[in-house]
C-alpha positions, 0 to 999 in steps of 0.5 A: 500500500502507498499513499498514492492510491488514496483518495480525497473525499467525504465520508459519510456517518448516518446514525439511525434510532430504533424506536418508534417516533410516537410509541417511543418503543422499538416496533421493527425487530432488530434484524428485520431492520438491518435487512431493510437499512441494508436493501436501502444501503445497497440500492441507494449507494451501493455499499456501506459498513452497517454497525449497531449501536446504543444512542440517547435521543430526546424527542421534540416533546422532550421525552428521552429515549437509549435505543438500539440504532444503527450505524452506517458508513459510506464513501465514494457516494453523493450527498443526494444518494444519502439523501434517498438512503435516509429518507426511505429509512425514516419512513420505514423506522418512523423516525422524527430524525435522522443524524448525517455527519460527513467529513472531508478525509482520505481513504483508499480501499486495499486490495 
């Protein structure tokens, strides 16, 4: 590996919540979740590193929330082909939000 092979480009974080925006419960089993964030991952930007979490979230009515969420890293992609991801996910998971972080940072993949 040389550093001539990476790459400038954003790194994209979305972290989503697994319960319910007005139940406040987790109404999707777990693993029917992934394979739906996953679908989404591959059809909206074809790849990602999917990773579960624990997140605390306070609900606009001031309700809090620790959760199981998931966590997912993308490169190489759009900031409009996030955009779909996340959106499909909220309605699916019906979030009240959704966190995306995206930073500047090199990256190569090793073959």
């Amino acid at each position: 590996m040389n550093a001539e092979k990476f790459e400038n480009g954003i790194v994209y974080e979305v972290t989503v919540g697994l319960f319910d925006q007005k139940s406040k419960k987790q109404e999707i089993k777990t693993a029917d979740a992934l394979e739906a964030v996953t679908r989404y991952v591959i059809d909206h930007c074809g790849g990602g590193t999917i990773t579960m979490g624990n997140g605390v979230y306070t609900h606009e009515d001031g309700t809090v929330v620790v959760e199981p969420s998931i966590i997912i890293k993308i490169v190489g992609v759009k900031f409009d082909d996030i955009g779909k991801l996340v959106d499909d996910i909220k309605v699916f998971l019906n979030q009240e939000s959704v966190l995306v972080e995206m930073s500047g940072k090199s990256y190569c993949f090793v073959e």
